[in-house]
C-alpha positions in Angstrom: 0.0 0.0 0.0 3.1 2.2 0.6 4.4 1.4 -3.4 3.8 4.6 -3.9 4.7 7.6 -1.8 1.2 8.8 0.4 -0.1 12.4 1.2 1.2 12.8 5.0 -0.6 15.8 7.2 2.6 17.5 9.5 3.7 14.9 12.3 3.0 15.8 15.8 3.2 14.8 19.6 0.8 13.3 20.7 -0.9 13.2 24.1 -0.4 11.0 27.2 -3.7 9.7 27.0 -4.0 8.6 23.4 -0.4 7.2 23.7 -1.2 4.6 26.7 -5.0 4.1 25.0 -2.8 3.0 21.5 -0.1 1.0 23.3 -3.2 -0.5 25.2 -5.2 -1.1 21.9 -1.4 -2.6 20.6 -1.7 -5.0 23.7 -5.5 -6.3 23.3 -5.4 -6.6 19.7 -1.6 -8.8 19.6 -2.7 -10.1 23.6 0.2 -9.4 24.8 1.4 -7.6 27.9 1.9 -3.8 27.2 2.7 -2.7 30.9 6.8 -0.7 30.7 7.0 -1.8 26.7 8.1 1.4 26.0 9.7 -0.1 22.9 6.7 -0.4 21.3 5.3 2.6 21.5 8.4 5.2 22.6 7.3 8.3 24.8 8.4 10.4 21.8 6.0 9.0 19.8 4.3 11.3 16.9 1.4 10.7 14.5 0.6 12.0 11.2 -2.7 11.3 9.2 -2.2 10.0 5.8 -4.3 9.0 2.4 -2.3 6.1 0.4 -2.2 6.4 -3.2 -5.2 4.0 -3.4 -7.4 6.7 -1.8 -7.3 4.8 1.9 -6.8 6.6 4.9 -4.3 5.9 7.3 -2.6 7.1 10.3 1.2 6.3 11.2 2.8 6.3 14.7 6.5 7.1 14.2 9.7 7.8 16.7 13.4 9.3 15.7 11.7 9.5 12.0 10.9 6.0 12.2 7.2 4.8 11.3 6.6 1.7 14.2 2.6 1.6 13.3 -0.3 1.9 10.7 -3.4 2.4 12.0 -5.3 1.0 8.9 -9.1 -0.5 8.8 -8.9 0.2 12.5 -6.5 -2.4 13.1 -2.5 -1.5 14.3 0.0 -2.8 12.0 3.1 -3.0 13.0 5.8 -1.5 10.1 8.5 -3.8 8.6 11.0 -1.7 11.0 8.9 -2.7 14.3 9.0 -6.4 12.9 12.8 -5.7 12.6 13.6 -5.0 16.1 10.8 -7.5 17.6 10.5 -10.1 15.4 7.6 -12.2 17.5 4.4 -9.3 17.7 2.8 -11.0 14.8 2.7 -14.7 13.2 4.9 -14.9 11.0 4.1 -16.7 6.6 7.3 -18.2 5.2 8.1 -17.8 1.4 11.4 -18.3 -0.8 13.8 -15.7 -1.3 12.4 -15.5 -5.0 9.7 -13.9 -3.1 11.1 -10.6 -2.5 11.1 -9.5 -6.3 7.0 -9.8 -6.9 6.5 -7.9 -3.4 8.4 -4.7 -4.2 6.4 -4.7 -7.3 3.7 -4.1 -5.6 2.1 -7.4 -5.7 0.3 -9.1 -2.6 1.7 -12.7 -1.3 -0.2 -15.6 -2.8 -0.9 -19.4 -1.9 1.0 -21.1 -3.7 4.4 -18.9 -2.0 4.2 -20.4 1.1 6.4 -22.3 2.2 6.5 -24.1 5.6 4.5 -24.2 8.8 1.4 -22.6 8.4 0.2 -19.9 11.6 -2.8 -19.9 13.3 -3.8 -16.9 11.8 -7.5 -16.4 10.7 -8.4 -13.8 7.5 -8.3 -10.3 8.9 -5.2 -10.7 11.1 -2.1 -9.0 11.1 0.9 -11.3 9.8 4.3 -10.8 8.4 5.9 -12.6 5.3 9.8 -13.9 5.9 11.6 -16.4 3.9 12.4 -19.4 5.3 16.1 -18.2 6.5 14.2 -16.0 8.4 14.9 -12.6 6.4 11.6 -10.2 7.0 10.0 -9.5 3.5 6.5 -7.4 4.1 3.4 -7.1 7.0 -0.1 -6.7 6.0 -3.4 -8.8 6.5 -4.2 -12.3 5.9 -6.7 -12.7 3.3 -7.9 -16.5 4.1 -7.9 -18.5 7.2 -3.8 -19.7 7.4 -4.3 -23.3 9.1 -7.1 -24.4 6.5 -4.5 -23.2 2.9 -3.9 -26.7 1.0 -1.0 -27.8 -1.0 -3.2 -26.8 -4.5 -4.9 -23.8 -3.3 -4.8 -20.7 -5.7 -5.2 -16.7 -4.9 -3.8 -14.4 -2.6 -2.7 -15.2 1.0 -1.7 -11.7 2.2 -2.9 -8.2 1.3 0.6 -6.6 2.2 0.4 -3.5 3.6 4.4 -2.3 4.4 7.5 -4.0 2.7 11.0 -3.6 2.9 11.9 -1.0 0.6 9.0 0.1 0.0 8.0 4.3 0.1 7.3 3.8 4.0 10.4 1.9 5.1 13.6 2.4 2.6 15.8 -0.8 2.4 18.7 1.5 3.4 16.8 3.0 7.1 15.9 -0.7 8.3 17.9 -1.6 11.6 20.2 -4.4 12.4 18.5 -7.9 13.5 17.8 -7.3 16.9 20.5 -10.2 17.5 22.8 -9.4 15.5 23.1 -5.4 16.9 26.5 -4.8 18.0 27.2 -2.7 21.1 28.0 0.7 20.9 30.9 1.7 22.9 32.9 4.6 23.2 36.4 3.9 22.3 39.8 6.2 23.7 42.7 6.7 21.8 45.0 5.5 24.8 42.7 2.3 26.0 42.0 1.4 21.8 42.2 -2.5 21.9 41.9 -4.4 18.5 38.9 -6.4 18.5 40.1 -10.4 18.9 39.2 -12.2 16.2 37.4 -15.6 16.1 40.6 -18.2 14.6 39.5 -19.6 11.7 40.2 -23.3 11.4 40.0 -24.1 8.2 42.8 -24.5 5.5 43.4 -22.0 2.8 44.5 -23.6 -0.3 47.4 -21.0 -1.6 46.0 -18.9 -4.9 48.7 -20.2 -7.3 47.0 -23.8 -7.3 44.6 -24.7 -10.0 41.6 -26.3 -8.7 40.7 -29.2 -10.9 36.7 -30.3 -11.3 37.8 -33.3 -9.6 39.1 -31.8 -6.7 36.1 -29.1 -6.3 33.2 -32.8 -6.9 35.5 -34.5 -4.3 35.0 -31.2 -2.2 31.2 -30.5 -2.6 30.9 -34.4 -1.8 32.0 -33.7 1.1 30.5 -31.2 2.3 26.7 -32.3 1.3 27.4 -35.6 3.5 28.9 -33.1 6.1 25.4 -31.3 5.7 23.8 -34.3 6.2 25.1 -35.4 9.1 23.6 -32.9 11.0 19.5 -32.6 11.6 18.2 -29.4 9.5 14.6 -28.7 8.9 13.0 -29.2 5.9 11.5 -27.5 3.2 15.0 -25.4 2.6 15.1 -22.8 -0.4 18.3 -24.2 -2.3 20.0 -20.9 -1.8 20.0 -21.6 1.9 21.4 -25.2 1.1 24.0 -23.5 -1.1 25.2 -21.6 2.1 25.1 -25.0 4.6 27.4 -26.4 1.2 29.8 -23.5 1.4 30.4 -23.9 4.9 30.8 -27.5 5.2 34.0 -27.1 2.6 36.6 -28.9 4.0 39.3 -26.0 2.3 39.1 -22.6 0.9 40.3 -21.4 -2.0 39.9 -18.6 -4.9 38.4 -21.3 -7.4 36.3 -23.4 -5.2 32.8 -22.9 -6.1 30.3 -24.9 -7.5 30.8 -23.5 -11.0 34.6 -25.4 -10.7 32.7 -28.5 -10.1 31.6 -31.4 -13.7 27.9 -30.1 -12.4 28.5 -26.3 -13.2 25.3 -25.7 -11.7 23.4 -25.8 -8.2 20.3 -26.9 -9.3 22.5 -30.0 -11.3 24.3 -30.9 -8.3 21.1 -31.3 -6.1 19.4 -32.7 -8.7 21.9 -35.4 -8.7 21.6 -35.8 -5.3 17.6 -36.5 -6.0 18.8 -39.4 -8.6 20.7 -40.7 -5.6 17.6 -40.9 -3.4 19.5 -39.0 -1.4 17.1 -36.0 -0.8 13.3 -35.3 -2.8 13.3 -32.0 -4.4 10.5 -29.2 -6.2 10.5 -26.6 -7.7 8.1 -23.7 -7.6 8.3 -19.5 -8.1 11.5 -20.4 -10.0 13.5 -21.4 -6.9 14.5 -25.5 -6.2 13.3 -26.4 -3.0 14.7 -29.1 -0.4 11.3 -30.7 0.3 13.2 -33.5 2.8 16.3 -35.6 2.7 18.1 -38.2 4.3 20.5 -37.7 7.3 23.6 -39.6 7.4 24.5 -41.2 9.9 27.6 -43.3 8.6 31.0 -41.8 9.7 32.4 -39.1 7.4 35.6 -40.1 5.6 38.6 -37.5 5.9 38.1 -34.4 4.4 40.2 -33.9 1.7 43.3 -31.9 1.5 44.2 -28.8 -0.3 47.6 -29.3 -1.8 49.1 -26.2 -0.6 48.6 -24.1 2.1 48.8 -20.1 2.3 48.0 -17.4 5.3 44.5 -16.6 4.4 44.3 -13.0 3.5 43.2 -10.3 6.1 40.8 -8.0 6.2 41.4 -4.2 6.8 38.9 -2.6 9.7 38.3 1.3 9.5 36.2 2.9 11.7 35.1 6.9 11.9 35.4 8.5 15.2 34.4 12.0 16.5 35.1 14.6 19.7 32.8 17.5 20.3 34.3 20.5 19.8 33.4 23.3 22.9 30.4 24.5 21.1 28.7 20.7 20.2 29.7 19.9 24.2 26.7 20.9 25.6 24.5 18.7 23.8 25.8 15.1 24.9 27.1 16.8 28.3 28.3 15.4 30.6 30.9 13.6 27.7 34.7 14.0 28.5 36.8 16.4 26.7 38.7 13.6 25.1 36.1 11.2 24.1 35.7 9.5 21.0 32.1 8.6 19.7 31.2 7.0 16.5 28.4 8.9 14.3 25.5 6.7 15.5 26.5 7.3 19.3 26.8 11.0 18.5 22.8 10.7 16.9 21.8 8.9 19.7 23.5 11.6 22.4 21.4 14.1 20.0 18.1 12.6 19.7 17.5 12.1 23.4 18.8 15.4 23.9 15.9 16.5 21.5 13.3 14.2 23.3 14.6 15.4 27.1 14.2 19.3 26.2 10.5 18.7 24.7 12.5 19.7 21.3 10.3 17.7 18.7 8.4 19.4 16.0 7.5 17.3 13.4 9.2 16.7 10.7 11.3 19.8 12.2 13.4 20.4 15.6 12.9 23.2 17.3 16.5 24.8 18.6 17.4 26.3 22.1 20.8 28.0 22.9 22.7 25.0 23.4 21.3 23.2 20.3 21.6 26.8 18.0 25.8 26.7 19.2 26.0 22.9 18.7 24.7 23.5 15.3 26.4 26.8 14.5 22.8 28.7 13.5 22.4 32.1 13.4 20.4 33.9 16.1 17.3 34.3 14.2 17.1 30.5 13.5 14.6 28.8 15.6 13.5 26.0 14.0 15.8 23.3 11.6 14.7 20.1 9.4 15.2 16.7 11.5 17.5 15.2 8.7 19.8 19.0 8.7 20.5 18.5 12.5 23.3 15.7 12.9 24.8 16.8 9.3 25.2 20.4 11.1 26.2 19.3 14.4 28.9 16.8 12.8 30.6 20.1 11.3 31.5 20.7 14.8 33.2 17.4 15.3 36.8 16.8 14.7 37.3 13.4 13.1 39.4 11.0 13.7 39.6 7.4 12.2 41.4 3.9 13.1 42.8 1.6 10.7 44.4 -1.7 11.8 44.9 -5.0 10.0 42.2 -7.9 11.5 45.9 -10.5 11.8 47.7 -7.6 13.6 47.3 -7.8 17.8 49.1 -4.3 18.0 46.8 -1.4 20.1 45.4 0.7 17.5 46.3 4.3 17.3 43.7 7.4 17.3 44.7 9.2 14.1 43.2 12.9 13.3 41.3 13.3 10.2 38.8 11.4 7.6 39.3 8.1 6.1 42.5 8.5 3.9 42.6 7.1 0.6 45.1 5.4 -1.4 45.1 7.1 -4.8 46.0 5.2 -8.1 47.1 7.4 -11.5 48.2 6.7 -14.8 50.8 9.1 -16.3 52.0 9.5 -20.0 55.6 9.9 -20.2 57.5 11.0 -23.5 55.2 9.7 -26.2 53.4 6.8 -25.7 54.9 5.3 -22.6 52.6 4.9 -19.7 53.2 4.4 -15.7 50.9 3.5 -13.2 51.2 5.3 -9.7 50.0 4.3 -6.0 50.2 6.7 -3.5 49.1 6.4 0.2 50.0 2.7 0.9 51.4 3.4 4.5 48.4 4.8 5.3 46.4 1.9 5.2 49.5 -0.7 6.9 51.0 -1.6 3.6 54.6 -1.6 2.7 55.3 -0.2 -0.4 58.7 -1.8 -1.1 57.1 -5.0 -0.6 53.7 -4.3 -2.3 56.0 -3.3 -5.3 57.1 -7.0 -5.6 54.2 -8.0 -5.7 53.0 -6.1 -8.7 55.7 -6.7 -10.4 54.5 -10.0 -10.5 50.8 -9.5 -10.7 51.4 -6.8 -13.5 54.4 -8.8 -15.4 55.8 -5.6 -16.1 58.9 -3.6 -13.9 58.2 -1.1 -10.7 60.0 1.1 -8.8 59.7 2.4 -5.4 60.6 6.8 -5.2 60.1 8.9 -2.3 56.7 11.6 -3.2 55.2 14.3 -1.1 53.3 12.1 0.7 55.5 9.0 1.7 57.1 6.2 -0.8 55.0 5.8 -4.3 55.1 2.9 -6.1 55.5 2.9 -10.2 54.4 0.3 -12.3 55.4 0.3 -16.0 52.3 0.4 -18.3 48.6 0.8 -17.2 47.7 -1.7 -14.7 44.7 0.4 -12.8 42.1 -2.8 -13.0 45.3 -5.4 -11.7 46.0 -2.7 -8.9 42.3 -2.2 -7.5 42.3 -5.6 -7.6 45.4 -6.8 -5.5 44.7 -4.5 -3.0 40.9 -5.3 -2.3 42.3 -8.7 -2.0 44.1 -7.2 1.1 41.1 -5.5 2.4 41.1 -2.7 1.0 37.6 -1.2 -0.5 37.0 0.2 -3.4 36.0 4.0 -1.6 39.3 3.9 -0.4 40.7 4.3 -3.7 41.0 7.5 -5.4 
């Protein structure tokens, strides 16, 4: 219903009263206990009345710019980014991944998508639509009677209401799982403590091997009875299969994948497996699905053994940092002089200073002394736009960043500025000979000398190492920009670090 973008009336406060009589309607409607679940229904809240494109009236209960509820048909929907954080309000419909793609057409979930156990849900009620991995897809209202759907049964299931992605909810503003959000913690310069790393077990076949189609069936072999020695519940999209596949590898390396294998394909490999009796598949929405399949119970044989062994490349971890200049102070008082926060602690800091001081307006903040400073307004200003507030306040930030190496134990240093950037140039020298520069190696923990051996390998071609304004710069004879990129996100490095 949110395809398309709705008419909204200005977002305001609501009252005391019609915040506990909503969270109490929120309560008898899902029957659940309401009483201190503040996290449904924030004290900040604000409302807006809205018509959706289809000419339906609605009215949306949001917090920090988020929308948490539709009131719609007077029943309280809960948006895709409520689901997000609590997962269990509503029964949940499972569907494959393929899914996705008709729902952020616009299209409603229909019968023969589900997948799974069906809820008891009758026609009316509020459910959400995840695929079977769990992923949330869309909310809206069951159209039939969930525990009476057969096998065969045609039409629509779900009249979706909210999707991911959709006008309402942007892919890009959904939060974390609410088990997979990290902590936020402040981090000093002096007590900065590289964050341990889980070991990784496995072997890493060195990337100057060629993998032969033998090798990667002997490998995929493996890891399907690896798979299948351990309970899993079934029906499985393949794509999730693919994963359990991937992780059961008994090595890793650059070539291993199941396009190295005789099959080529997925969808050839399980299908073999079928043959085998080994597992019963069907297909349906253009996805394979695992419908059951046997566990093993035999004894897996040795996994087999990559030929070679190399140090599996590391990754590089970057991470923005920022310290409140004397102006900004104020607003997240009482922080320390010399403490580091990370942007989303800083909005945090900001937003509950916004709540606390009765600030809210809207779509709008209304700005107080300490606030007008923080933001560096002019005298006159007394209201600002929600979204201008942390871009403003951030201006009177210094940044800092850290960069270590995720194999490197050594305490990570505080440095002053933005994320640098290693910058990559081609230059023409005397007619029509070409050199490729790299500038800003150090920077990101890589030694130039030896990083110039390596290209000289990588690029078959000769390189020099020469001091520049900035540190050592390597030069590559002829134009090796793509070759470049390319070795150096294989260290870690991404491809906005490069200039």
């Amino acid at each position: 219903m949110f395809t398309k973008k709705a008419s909204f009336k200005p977002f305001a406060a609501i009252k005391g009263s019609e915040r506990k009589k909503t969270l109490q309607g929120i309560g008898a409607q899902l029957e659940i206990s309401v009483e201190g679940r503040n996290d449904l229904l924030p004290k900040a809240v604000q409302s807006a009345k809205c018509i959706l494109h289809s000419g339906a009236k609605a009215q949306v209960f949001s917090a920090d710019s988020h929308p948490l509820w539709i009131v719609l048909r007077d029943k309280l929907v809960p948006t895709v980014y409520m689901l997000q954080i609590d997962p269990d309000l509503v029964p949940a419909v499972y569907t494959v991944p393929n899914t996705r793609q008709f729902l952020q057409n616009g299209a409603d979930f229909m019968i023969p998508g589900i997948f799974g156990t069906l809820p008891e849900a009758k026609a009316g009620s509020v459910v959400q639509v995840r695929t079977l991995e769990g992923e949330l897809l869309a909310v809206g209202f069951a159209l039939v009677d969930m525990q009476s759907v057969k096998e065969d049964d045609k039409g629509k299931a779900v009249e979706i209401v909210n999707f991911v992605g959709d006008t309402l909810v942007p892919e890009n503003e959904m939060p974390p799982r609410k088990s997979q959000e990290p902590p936020s913690v402040p981090v000093e310069p002096q007590d900065s403590q590289p964050v341990e790393e889980k070991e990784d077990d496995e072997d890493y076949l060195g990337e100057g091997e060629t993998l032969t189609s033998e090798e990667a069936d002997e490998a995929f072999d493996y890891a399907l009875r690896k798979v299948l020695s351990v309970t899993h519940s079934y029906p499985m999209a393949s794509s999730s299969f693919a994963s359990l596949l991937n992780e059961n590898l008994p090595y890793s390396h650059p070539e291993l994948s199941i396009k190295k294998t005789s099959y080529k394909k997925l969808t050839k490999f399980l299908k073999s497996a079928e043959k085998q009796g080994i597992m019963t598949l069907k297909e349906r929405q253009n996805d394979l699905i695992i419908m059951s399949a046997k566990q093993n119970e035999e004894n897996l044989p040795p996994a087999p053994k990559s030929r070679q062994r190399a140090p599996k490349p590391s990754a590089m971890e970057v991470q923005l940092y920022y310290s409140a200049r004397s102006l900004a102070r104020e607003v997240i008082a009482p922080a320390a002089i010399d403490q580091y926060y990370t942007a989303s602690d800083l909005r945090k800091m900001v937003n509950n200073y916004i709540s606390s001081n009765d600030l809210a307006a809207g779509a709008e903040v209304k700005v107080d002394d300490s606030l007008r400073k923080a933001l560096g307004l002019k005298q006159d200003v007394t209201l600002v736009k929600r979204e201008q507030v942390m871009t403003d306040f951030l201006k009177n930030c210094n940044m800092f960043h850290t960069i270590r190496n995720s194999n490197d134990d050594s305490p990570v240093k505080m440095l002053k500025g933005g994320v640098p950037h290693i910058e990559i140039k081609t230059e023409r020298r005397g007619g029509n000979k070409v050199v490729t520069k790299v500038a800003g190696l150090e920077k990101f923990l890589i030694d130039p000398k030896a990083f110039a051996e390596k290209l000289r390998v990588v690029c078959a071609g000769s390189t020099t190492v020469q001091e520049a304004r900035t540190g050592l710069e390597v030069i590559v004879q002829g134009d090796h920009t793509a070759k470049i990129s390319k070795e150096l996100e294989r260290r870690g490095i991404k491809q906005s670090w490069l200039k």
